[in-house]
N, C-alpha and C positions, 0 to 999 in steps of 0.2 A: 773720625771713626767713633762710633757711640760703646759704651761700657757694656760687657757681657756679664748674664746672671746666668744663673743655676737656674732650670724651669722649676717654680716651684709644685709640682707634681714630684719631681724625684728629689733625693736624698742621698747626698755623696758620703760615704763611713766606710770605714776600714772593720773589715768583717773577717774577725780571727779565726774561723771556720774557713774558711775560702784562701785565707793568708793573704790578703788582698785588699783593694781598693774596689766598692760596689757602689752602684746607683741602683737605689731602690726607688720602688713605684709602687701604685698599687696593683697591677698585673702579673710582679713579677719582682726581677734581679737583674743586672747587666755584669757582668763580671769586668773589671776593669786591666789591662795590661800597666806595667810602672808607667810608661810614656803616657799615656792615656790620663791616669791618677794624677801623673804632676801637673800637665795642664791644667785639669778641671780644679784644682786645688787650685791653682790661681784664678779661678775665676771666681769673683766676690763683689761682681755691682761695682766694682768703681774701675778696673784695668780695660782697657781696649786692648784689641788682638796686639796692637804693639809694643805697650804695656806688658804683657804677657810674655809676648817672646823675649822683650829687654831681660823682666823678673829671672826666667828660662836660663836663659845666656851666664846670666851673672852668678845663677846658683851651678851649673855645667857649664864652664868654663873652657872643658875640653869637649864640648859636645861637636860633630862636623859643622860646617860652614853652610850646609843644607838646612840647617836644623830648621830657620823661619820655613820654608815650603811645606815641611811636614807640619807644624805646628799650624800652618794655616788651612793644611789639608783635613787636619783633625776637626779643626773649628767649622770648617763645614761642614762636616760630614753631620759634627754633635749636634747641630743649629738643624738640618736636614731632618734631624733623628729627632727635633722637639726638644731636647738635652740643656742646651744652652738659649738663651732667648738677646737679642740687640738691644739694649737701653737706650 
């Protein structure tokens, strides 16, 4: 599995107005959910989605036994959405 980036069109920061995690573009804003934010916070050009979910796992510790499905559901959807890009 190859390393995921951030598309460099947006811009992931936490936006003290919004009380959040955002991706900025230049069209716009995406408003971020916490599940959503920690993800893309690990994504940094060097972690593959399994990478990702290990990181995931070890920082939520109690998270369900579901969690990689969603965490892979997220990653498509981001990759879908231009979000993320496959190194």
């Amino acid at each position: 599995m190859s390393a995921l980036s951030l598309n460099p069109l947006y811009r992931l920061q936490f936006e003290k107005a919004q009380d959040c995690y955002v991706l900025l573009f230049p069209e716009g804003m995406v408003k971020l959910n916490p599940s959503a934010a920690e993800i893309l916070l690990q994504v940094d050009g060097n972690k593959d989605e399994a990478a990702i979910v290990s990181a995931l796992r070890s920082k939520f510790p109690d998270a369900p036994e579901d969690i990689d499905a969603d965490i892979a559901d997220f990653i498509s959807k981001a990759t879908e959405n231009n979000w993320i890009t496959h190194g």
